[in-house]
C-alpha positions as CSV (number, residue, x, y, z in Angstrom):
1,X,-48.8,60.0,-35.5
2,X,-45.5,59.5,-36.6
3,X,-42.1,60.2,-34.4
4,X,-39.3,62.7,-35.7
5,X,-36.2,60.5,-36.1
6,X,-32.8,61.8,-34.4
7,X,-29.7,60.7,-35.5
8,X,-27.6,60.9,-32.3
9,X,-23.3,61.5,-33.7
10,X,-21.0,60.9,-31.2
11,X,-17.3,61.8,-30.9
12,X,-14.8,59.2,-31.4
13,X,-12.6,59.5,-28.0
14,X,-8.9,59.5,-28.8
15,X,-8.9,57.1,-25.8
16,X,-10.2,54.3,-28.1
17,X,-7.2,53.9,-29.3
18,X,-5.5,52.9,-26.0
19,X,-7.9,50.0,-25.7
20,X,-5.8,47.0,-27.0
21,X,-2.4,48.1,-26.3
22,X,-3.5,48.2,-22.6
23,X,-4.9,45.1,-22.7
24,X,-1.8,43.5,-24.9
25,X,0.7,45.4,-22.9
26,X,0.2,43.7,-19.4
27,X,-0.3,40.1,-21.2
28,X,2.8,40.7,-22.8
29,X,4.8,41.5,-19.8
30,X,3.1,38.9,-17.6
31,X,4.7,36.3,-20.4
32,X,8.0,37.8,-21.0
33,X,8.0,37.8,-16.9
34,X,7.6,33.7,-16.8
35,X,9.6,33.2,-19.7
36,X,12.9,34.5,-17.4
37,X,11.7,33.4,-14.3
38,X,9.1,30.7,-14.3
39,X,8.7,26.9,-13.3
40,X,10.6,26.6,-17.0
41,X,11.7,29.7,-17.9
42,X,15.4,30.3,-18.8
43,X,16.7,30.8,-15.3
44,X,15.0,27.2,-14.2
45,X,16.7,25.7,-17.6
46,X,20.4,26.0,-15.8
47,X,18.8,24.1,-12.9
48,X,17.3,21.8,-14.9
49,X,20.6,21.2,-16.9
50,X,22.4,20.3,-13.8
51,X,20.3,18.1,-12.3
52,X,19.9,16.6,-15.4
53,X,23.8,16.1,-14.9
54,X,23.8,14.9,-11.5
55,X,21.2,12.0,-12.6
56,X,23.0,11.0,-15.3
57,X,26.2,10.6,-13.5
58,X,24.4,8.6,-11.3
59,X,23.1,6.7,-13.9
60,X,26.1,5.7,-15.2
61,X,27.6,4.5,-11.9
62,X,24.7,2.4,-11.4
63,X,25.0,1.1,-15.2
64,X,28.5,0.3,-14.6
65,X,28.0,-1.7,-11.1
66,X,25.0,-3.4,-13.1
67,X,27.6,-4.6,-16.0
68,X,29.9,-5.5,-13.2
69,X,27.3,-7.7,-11.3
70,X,25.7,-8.8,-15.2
71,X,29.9,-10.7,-15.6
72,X,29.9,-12.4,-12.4
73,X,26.4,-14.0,-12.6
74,X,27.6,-14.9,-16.4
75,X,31.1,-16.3,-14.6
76,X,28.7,-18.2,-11.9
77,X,25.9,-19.3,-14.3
78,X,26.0,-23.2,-15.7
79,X,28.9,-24.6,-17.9
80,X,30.7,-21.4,-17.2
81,X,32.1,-22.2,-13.6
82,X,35.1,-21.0,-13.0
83,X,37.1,-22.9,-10.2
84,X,38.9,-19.4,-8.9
85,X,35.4,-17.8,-8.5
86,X,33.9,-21.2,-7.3
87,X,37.0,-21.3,-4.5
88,X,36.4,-17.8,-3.6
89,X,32.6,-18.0,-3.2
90,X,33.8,-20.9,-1.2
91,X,35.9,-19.4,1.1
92,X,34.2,-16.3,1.7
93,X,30.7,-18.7,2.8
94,X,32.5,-20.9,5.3
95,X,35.0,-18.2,6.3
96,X,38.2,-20.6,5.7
97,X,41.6,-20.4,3.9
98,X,44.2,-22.6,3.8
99,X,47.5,-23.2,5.8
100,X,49.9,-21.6,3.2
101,X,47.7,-18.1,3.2
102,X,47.6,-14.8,5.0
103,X,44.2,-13.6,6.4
104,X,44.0,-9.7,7.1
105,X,41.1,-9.0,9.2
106,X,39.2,-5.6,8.9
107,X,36.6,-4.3,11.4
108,X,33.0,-4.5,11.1
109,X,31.5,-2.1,8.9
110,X,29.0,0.1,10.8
């Protein structure tokens, strides 16, 4: 006994061809969304910019006072004495000066 075969046809939907344009669609927004507005998007990038300003200003500062401090340890280090920075030094430790100078006092710094 042997079963009739049936060939079932079916329509093809015209909705079938919605299928990957509403899946792209929303994918595509969601990026273009987060590329304006995200944690790194174009909008965060002017942030970004000027904080990457303000540290770098500050960096600079600091690199200058370093350079700054860098010459007087040179001036204090061995064989490189110097006897106006050695008299300062001096002074400003024991809190003297001599009879021929003027002292200015300032207040304590709070």
């Amino acid at each position: 006994m042997s079963l009739p075969t049936q060939t079932r046809q079916y329509r093809r939907s015209p909705l079938r061809l919605l299928v990957v344009p509403a899946i792209t669609l929303p994918c595509l927004g969601y990026f273009v969304t987060h590329s304006e507005s995200g944690r790194y998007g174009t909008e965060a990038g002017v942030q970004l910019r000027a904080e990457l300003a303000a540290k770098q200003a500050t960096l600079d500062g600091l690199l200058d006072q370093r350079t700054g401090i860098e010459k007087r340890v040179e001036l204090l280090s061995d064989g490189t004495l110097e006897r106006d920075m050695i008299d300062e030094r001096a002074r400003r430790t024991l809190n003297t000066a001599n009879t021929d100078e003027i002292v200015i006092l300032f207040g304590q710094k709070e």
